[in-house]
N, C-alpha and C positions, 0 to 999 in steps of 0.2 A: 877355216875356209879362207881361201887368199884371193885378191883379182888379179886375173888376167887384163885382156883388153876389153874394150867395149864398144858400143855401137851411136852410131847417133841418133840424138832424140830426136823421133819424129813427131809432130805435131798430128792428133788424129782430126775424124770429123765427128762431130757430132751426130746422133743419129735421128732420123726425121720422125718427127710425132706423130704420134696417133691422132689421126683427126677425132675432133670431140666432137662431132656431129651428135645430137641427141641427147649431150650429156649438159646442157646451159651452156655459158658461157666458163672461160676459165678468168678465176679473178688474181691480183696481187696480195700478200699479206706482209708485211713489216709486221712480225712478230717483236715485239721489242720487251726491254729494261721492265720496266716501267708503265708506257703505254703501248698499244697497237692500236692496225689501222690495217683496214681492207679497202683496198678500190675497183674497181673495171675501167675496161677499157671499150667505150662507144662510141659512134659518130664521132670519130677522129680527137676525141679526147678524152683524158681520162678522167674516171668521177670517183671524189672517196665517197665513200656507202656509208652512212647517218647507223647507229644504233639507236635500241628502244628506246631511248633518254635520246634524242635526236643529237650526240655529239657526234665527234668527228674521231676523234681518238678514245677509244677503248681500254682503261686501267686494267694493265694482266696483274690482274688480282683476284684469287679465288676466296671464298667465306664459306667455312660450313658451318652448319647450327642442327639444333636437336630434330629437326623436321627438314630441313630443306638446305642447296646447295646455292649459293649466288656466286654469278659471277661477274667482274665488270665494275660499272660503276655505283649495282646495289651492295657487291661487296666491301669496296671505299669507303659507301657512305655508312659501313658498321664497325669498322674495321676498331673504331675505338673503345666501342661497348664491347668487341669481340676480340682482343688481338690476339691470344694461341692461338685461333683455330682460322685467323685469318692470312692467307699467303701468298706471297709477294715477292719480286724479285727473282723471279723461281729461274730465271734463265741464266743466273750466277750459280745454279747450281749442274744444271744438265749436262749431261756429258761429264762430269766431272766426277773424283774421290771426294769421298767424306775427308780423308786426311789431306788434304792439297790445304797449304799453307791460305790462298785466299777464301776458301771457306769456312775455314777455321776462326778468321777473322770476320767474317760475316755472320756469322752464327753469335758474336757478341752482342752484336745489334739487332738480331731479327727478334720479335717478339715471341712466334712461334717456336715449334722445336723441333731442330733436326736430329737423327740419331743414324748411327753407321750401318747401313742393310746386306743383303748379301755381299759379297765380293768387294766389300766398302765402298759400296756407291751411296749416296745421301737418300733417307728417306726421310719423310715429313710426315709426322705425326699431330694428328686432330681428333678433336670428338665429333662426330658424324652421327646422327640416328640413334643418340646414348650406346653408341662402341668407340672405342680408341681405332683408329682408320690410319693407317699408312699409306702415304702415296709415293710414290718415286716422281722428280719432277717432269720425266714426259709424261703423265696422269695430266698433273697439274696444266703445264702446257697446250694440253690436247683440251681441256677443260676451257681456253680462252679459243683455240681457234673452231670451237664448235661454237662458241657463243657471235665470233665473228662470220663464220661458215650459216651459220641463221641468220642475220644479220642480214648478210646478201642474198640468200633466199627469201625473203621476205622481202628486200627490197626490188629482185627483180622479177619478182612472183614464178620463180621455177627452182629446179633441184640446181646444186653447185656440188661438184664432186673437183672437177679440176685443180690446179691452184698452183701458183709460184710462191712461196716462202723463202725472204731472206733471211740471212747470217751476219756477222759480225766478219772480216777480211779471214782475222786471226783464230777463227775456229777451228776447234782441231777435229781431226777425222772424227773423234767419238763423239763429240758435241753436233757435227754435220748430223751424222746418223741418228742421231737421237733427235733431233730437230724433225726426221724422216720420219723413225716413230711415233712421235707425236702427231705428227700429220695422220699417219696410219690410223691412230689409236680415235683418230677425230672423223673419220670416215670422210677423209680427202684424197685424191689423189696428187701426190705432186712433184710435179713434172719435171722442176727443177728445183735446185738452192740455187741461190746466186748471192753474193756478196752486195750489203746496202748500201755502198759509196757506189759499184756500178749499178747501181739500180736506179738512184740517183741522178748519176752521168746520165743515162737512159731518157729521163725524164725532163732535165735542162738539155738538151742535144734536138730533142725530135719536138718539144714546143715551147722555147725559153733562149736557144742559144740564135745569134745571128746566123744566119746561111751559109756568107762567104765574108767573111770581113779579118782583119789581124793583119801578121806582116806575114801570115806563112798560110792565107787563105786556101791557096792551091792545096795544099797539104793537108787539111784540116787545123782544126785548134789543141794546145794543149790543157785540158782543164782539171785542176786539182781540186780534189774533194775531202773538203774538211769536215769530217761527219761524226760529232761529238753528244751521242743519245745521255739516256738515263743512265745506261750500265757501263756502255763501251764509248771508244776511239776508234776511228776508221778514218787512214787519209790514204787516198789512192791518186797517182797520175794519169788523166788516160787521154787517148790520143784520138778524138770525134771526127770522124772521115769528113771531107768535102758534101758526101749527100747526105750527111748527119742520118747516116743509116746504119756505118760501121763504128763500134764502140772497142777499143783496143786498151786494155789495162796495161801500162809499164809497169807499174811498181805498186805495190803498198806496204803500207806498213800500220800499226797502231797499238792498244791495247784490250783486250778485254775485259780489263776490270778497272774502267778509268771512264766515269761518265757522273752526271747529276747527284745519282745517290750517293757517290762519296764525297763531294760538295756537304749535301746535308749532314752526313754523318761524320764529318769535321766540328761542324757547327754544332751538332748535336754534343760532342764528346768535349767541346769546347765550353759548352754552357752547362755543363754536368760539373766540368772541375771549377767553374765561376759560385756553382751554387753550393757545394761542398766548402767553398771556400770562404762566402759570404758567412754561410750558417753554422758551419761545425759538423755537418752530418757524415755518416761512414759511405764511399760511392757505390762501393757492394750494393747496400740498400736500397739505394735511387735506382741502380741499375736493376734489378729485382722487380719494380713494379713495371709490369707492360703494359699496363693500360694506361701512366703516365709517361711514360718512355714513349709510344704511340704517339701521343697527343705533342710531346716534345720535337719527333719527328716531323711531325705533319706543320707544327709552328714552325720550323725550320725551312722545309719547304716554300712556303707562304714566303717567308723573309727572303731566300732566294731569288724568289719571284720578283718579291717588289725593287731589291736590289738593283735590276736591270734596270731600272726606269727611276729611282730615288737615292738620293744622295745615303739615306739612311731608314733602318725598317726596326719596328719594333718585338720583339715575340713574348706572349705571355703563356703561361699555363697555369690553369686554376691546379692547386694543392699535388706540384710536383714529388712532394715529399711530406708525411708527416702533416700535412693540413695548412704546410707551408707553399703561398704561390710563389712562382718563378717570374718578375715582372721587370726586364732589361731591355736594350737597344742594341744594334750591331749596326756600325757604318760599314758604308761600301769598303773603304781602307783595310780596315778590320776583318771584312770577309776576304778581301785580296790575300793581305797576310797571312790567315788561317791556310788557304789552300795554295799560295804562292807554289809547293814543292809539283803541285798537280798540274797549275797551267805552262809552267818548265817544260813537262813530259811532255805536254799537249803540243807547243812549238818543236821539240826532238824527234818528236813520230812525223811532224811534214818533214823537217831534215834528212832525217833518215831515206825518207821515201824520195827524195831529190836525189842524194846518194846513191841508191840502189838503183834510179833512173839511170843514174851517170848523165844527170841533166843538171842545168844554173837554173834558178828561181827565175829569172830576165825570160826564159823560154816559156813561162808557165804563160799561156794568153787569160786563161780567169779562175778565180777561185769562187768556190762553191760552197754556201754556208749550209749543211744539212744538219738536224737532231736540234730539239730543242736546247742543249746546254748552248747552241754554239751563241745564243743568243746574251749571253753574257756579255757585260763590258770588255773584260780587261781580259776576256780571250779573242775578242774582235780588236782591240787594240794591240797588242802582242804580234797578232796578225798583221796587221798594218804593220808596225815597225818593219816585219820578217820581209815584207813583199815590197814595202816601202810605196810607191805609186798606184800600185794596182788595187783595184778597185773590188769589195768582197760584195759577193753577189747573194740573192738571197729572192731571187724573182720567182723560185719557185718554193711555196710554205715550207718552211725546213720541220716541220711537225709531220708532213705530210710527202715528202718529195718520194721517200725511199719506195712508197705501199703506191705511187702514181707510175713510176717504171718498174718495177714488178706487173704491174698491171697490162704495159704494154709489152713486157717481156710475156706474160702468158698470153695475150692476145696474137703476138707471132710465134711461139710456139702450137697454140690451141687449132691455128688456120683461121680461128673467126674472126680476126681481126681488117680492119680496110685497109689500102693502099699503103699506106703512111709506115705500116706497122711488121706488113709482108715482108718486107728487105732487112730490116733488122736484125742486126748480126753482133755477136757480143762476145768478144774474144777474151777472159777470162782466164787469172792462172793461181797457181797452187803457191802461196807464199810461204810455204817451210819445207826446206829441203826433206827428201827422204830416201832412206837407203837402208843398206844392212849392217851388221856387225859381222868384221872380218878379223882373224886372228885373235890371240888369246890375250891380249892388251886393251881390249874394247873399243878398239878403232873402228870411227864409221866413216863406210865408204855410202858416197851421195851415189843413188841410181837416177835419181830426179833434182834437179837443183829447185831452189825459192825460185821464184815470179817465170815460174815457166807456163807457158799456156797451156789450158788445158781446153777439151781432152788431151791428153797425147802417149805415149805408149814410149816406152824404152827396156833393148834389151842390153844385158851388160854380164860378160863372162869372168866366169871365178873357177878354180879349182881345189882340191887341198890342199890341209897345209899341215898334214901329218901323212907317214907312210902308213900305208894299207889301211887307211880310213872305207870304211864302205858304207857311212853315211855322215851327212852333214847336216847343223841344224840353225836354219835359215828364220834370224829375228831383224823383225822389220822393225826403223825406229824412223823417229817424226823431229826434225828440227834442226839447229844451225850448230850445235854443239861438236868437235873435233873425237869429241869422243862419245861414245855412248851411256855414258852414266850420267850425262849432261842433257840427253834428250828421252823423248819421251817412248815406251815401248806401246806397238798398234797391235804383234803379234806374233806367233812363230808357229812354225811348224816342221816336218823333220824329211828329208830325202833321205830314204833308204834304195839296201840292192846295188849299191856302185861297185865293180871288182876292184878288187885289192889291187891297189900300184903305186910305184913311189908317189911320194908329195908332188906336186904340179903336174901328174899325167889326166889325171881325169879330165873331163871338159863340161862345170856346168852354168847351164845359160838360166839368168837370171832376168823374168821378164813384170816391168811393172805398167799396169796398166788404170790411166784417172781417167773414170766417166765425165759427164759433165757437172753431176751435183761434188766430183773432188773425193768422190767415194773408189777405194783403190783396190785391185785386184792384183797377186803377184803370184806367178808360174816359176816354176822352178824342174829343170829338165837337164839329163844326165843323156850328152847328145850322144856319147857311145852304147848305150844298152838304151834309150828312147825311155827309161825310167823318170816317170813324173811325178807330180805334188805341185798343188796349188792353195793359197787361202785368199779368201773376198777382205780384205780388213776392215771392216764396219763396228760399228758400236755392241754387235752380236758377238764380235769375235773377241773379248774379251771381261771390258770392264759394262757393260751395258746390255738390253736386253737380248733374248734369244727370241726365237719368231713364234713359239706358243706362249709367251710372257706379251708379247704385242696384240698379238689375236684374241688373246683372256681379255686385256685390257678392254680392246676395241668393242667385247661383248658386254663386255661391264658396262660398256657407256653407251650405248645400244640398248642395254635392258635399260639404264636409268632412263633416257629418253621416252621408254615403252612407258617405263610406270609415270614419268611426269603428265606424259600425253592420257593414259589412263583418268589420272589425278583430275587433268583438266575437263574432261570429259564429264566426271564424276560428279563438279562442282558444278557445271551447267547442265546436266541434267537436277541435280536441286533444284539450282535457280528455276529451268524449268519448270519442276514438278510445281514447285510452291507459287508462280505465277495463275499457271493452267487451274490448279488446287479455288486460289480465287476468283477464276475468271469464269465458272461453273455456276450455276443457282443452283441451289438444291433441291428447290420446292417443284421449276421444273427443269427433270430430265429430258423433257425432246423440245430444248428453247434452241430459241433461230440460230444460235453459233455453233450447237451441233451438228443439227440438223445442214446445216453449208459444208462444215468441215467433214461430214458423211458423205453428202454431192461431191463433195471433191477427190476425196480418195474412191468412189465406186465410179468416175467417171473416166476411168481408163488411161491418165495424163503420165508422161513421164514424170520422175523423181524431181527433175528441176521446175519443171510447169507444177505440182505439185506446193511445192515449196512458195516458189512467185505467187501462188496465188492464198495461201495459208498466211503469208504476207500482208500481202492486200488484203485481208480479211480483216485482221488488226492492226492495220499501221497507224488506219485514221484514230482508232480508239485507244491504243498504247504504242506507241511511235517509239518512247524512250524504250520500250521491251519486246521491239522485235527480233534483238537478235538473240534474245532467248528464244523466242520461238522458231526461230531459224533451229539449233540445237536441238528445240523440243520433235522436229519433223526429223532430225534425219537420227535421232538416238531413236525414237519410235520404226522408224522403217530399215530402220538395220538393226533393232533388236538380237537376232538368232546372231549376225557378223558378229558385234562388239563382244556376247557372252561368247562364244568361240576363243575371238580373239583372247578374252579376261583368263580366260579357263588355258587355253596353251600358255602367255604369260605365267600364271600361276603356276604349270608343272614346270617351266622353264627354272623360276624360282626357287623349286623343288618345295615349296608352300602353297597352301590352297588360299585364295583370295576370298575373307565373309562377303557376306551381301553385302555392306559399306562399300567394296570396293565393287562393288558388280555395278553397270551403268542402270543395266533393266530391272534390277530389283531396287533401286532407287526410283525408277517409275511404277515402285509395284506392279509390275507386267510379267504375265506367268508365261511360263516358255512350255506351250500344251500346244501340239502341232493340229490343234485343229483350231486354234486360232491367231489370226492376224491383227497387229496393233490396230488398235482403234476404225476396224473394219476394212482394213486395207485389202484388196485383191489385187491376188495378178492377173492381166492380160491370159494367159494360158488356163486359169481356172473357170475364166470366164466364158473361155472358147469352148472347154471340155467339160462347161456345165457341170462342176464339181462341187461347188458352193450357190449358194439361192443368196439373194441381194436381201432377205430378211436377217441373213448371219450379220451381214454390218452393222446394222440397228443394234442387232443383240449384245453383241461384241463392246457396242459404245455403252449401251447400259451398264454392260457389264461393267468396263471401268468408270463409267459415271457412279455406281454404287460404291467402289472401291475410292475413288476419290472423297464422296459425301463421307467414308465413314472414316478417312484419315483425315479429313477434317472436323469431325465430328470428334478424333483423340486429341486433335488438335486445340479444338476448344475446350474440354478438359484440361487438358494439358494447363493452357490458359489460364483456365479458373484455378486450377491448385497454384500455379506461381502467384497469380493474385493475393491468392490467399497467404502464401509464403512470405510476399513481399512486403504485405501489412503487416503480415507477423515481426516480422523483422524493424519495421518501420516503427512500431509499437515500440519494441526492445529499444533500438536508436534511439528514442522520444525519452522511451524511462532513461537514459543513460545519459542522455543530454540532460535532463531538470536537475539528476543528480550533480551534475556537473556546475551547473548554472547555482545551483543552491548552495554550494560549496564556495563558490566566488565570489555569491551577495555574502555570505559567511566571513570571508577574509576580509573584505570589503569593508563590513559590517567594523568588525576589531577596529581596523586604521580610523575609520570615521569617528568611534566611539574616545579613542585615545585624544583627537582631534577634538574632537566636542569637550573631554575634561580640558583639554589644556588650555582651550579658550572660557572656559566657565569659571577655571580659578585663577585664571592673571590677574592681574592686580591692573587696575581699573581708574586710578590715580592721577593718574599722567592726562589723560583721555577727553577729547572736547566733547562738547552734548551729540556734536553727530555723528562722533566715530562710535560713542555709546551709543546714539540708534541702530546704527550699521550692526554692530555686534548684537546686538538686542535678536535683529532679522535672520543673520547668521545661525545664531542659537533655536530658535523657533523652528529654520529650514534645518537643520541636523535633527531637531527633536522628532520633528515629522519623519522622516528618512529610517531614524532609527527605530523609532514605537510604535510605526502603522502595523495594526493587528493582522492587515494581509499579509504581511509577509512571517 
């Protein structure tokens, strides 16, 4: 295939959202490295959203174990009792080959295990529920943004489906898409990717940046965004309109495998060949134990930390190796040195992106400190050298800036956002060229160049480039390389049906089109016979998943939600059972708290009046256990729901669920339709005179009987552990005097040795009162050793 000529690139528009009316609010997520962080956008400013541990950023780190799934920051805090099965970093993996050279390299350090899956994409392997469980990292991923997608439901008491997720600048198309499926697989919608340095920009621009100030006020400002996380490098130009409404990207540039954790994992690899070195040991071996590798990490960390703020930090770990601990010091110098070659790259990616501006650093009006690494010394001084006067800014938390414009990017995408948020316009582009492969030397021609805005649409004409070709086969590649064995392939596909004609007669138009998430579509058309072919290039269309591997997934994490929400249910109906179990006399069945709690279900009240008042019935007398009884009223009156519910669950499963897992057979309550929990009536039975108001009396008896006699196994039950427990308690007792006899025994020898050796010394030497002394000595061993008690 050869070019002709081509067209110019038009810039498209965006296209206008779907109002979320109905559907919550739509929130921000900085998916990141390391940590995330969800926000919204309210009352004119934006708020991060606290998790269950009331933090602010969210460890995307998932834990499995023999029963149960954590994620977050209960998974962190196991991660060293647990490390195969705990995982981390997972966003160095997505979108990605198992063979790509940086995951090769990261898989020396991870504690877990990755291994090569279908089509050599990475999958992570754990034990899960006593099975070995494969995930592929959008699993994994979808796994933190459900945890932060709760999170915000809960904190603004309604459902969240919406959502803006960002990316790293330099994400490639499959890494995009996969970032999509992960959102999918999390039961999100989302609405856009956007890039976390203009997410950033977004957020210092609209309540951080001055309004109209600089030397080029009129024009807007220009601000660079140095956004250096856990994993990645992002530095972008971008140019903040006068009504600090319109956000215009020039340029970026950075890396994606250049953030925090390779900081640590310097340190790490540094103090592995210190201790090797110190002791003699083989590093294979050291490298081998992950649960001190873990622990070496996490000290590493720590020492990073304190770095920023201390001249010098110490890091210990108990029994690195061999029962040998690891106890050194690293100066700030020292850590500079280690990663010198990193904070280099870190000043080359603003360079770069000045370049690529065709802009001087004198033009930049402010720089923008995002991601927690940026918070380091001697990459905030580096920076100063580079900018020399200019002052780095950091007025909006660089922990939190990227998940606060996100926030107000899906607030003016969502429509529910105020004033402020409406006009919000953010002109974004595609920073890796992309094009085709022309001719049989692997030449690529660019159809879209780097830092072109996106959306935008371009078409560009090619014909053959052999005679009587009658089809041609169109590979789409990703990147700045001159040739194509140098950049990346997204995908191909074949135009057939062209008629036979010399080389250059054909005429085919070649059209490539970038939505707003950068997700790319290319048409391909044979303008003499109107013969066509098209492919979407997404993460489906090659190395990544296909759209019933996404939908599996999405049910997969859907059913587990179903069975945790079961689970939880489960456990407060116990709690229940075992409260109401005590709060019963036995001796009488028709006492005052039945007899109220029968007035109140036959007196007609709705489900919540109901409740309020089952409340107040106990709040005064068990205040700390009313929200068991909250549980206990509405598992009792949705009885028939919840077994329903249990029982499609369970065919869903394609296993039947025992009574354990059943809510109502945990309340012993039989599911016989002619009766109602604990004398409940409906309204309609009542009207149609179908049930007589003696059935609720009988109904309570009923489980009043059924309770007496589960409490009646109950104290059974009781008496035989009783009984067990002395038994045992006995055995202990004997096992203990055994012990104890055995020790006056040892005891006993040493003493008796000591008593010869002082009875025949010689005595010679000795004034009359050291011969008293000894005289007393002898007497208290005599006693000691010949009391007939013992």
């Amino acid at each position: 295939m050869a070019a002709t000529s081509k067209s110019k690139t038009k810039p498209g528009t965006a296209p206008a959202p779907a109002a979320a009316g109905g559907r919550g609010p739509a929130v921000g997520i900085d998916l990141g490295t390391t940590y995330s962080c969800v926000a919204v956008r309210r009352h004119n400013r934006s708020e991060v959203i606290t998790n269950d541990q009331g933090n602010r950023l969210t460890p995307s780190c998932v834990a499995f174990t023999a029963v149960d799934r954590f994620v977050g920051d209960a998974a962190e805090n196991q991660a060293a009792l647990n490390p195969s099965n705990t995982v981390f970093e997972v966003k160095r993996l997505i979108g990605r080959r198992f063979s790509d050279e940086s995951v090769q390299e990261d898989i020396k350090l991870w504690p877990f295990k990755v291994v090569a899956g279908r089509d050599d994409r990475p999958a992570i392997v754990v034990q899960h529920e006593g099975k070995v469980r494969q995930f592929v990292p959008e699993e994994i991923s979808a796994m933190v943004l459900t945890k932060l997608r709760e999170a915000a439901e809960a904190y603004l008491g309604e459902a969240v489906k919406d959502a803006v997720v960002t990316v790293p600048v330099y994400f490639s198309n499959a890494q995009r898409q996969a970032t999509l499926d992960a959102g999918a697989i999390a039961g999100l919608n989302v609405m856009r990717i956007i890039h976390e340095p203009s997410a950033a920009a977004i957020a210092y621009g609209l309540d951080k940046m001055p309004k109209a100030s600089g030397s080029n006020a009129a024009g807007g400002r220009m601000v660079l965004i140095f956004d250096l996380g856990g994993g990645t490098l992002d530095v972008s130009l971008l140019s903040v309109g006068p009504g600090v409404d319109t956000f215009e990207v020039k340029a970026a540039a950075g890396d994606t495998h250049l953030g925090g954790a390779d900081f640590d994992n310097e340190m790490v690899k540094h103090f592995i060949k210190e201790f090797v070195r110190k002791h003699g040991v083989v590093e294979g071996e050291v490298m081998r134990n992950q649960k001190a590798l873990r622990r070496l990490r996490t000290a590493c960390e720590r020492a990073k930390r304190m770095l920023s703020f201390m001249p010098q930090a110490g890091v210990e770990v108990d029994s690195l190796h061999d029962g040998i601990d690891l106890c050194t010091k690293i100066s700030r110098s020292q850590f500079e040195e280690l990663n010198k070659h990193l904070f280099v790259k870190c000043v080359d990616a603003v360079a770069k992106c000045l370049r690529d501006a065709g802009m001087d650093k004198d033009a930049v009006n402010d720089v923008l400190l995002v991601g927690g690494s940026s918070r380091i010394p001697r990459v905030q001084s580096m920076l100063h050298e580079f900018f020399q006067e200019k002052k780095l800014r950091q007025s909006v938390n660089p922990d939190e800036a990227v998940a606060y414009g996100a926030a107000i990017q899906a607030a003016a995408l969502s429509g529910g956002g105020e004033a402020d948020t409406k006009n919000v316009v953010l002109r974004d582009i595609k920073p890796l060229s992309l094009g085709i492969e022309v001719r049989d030397d692997f030449t690529m021609s660019v159809v879209i160049p780097r830092n072109t805005f996106i959306p935008t649409k371009n078409v560009q004409r090619y014909t053959t480039f052999h005679d009587n070709q009658t089809k041609v086969s169109i590979k789409v590649f990703e990147g700045e390389g001159a040739s194509t064995m140098d950049n990346t392939l997204l995908g191909n596909f074949v135009l057939a049906g062209i008629p036979r004609a010399p080389r250059g007669v054909p005429r085919i138009d070649v059209t490539f089109d970038i939505d707003t998430n950068g997700v790319l579509n290319v048409y391909a058309e044979d303008i003499d016979t109107g013969e066509k072919n098209s492919i979407t290039i997404t993460n489906h269309s090659r190395d990544g998943l296909n759209k019933e591997e996404v939908e599996r997934m999405s049910q997969e994490a859907r059913s587990y939600n179903k069975r945790k929400r079961v689970r939880s249910l489960i456990t407060s109906g116990n709690m229940a059972s075992a409260w109401l179990l005590n709060s019963i006399d036995p001796v009488d069945g028709n006492n005052k708290k039945l007899d109220r709690m029968n007035k109140v279900y036959e007196s007609g009240m709705s489900d919540d009046q109901i409740t309020n008042n089952a409340l107040e019935l106990y709040a005064s007398e068990h205040n700390d256990k009313a929200f068991v009884l909250h549980h206990v009223w509405n598992v009792l009156r949705h009885e028939r729901k919840w077994s329903a519910y249990v029982k499609r669950l369970s065919k869903e499963e394609g296993k039947e669920k025992e009574n354990s897992e059943n809510p109502s057979s945990v309340l012993n309550i039989e599911h016989d339709s002619s009766q109602r929990p604990i004398g409940h009536k409906k309204a309609k039975d009542e009207r149609n005179g179908k049930r007589k108001s003696s059935e609720g009396i009988s109904t309570i008896n009923e489980k009043l009987e059924k309770f007496i006699e589960a409490r009646q196994m109950a104290t059974i039950d009781r008496e035989k552990m009783a009984d067990l427990q002395e038994s045992l308690a006995n055995k202990k007792l004997e096992t203990a005097k055994l012990a104890h006899k055995t020790a006056r025994e040892k005891t006993k020898c040493k003493m008796l040795e000591m008593y010869k050796e002082l009875l025949f010394a010689s005595t010679s030497q000795l004034s009359e009162e050291a011969l008293a002394e000894r005289e007393k000595a002898l007497e208290s061993m005599r006693l000691s050793l010949f009391n007939k008690d013992d």
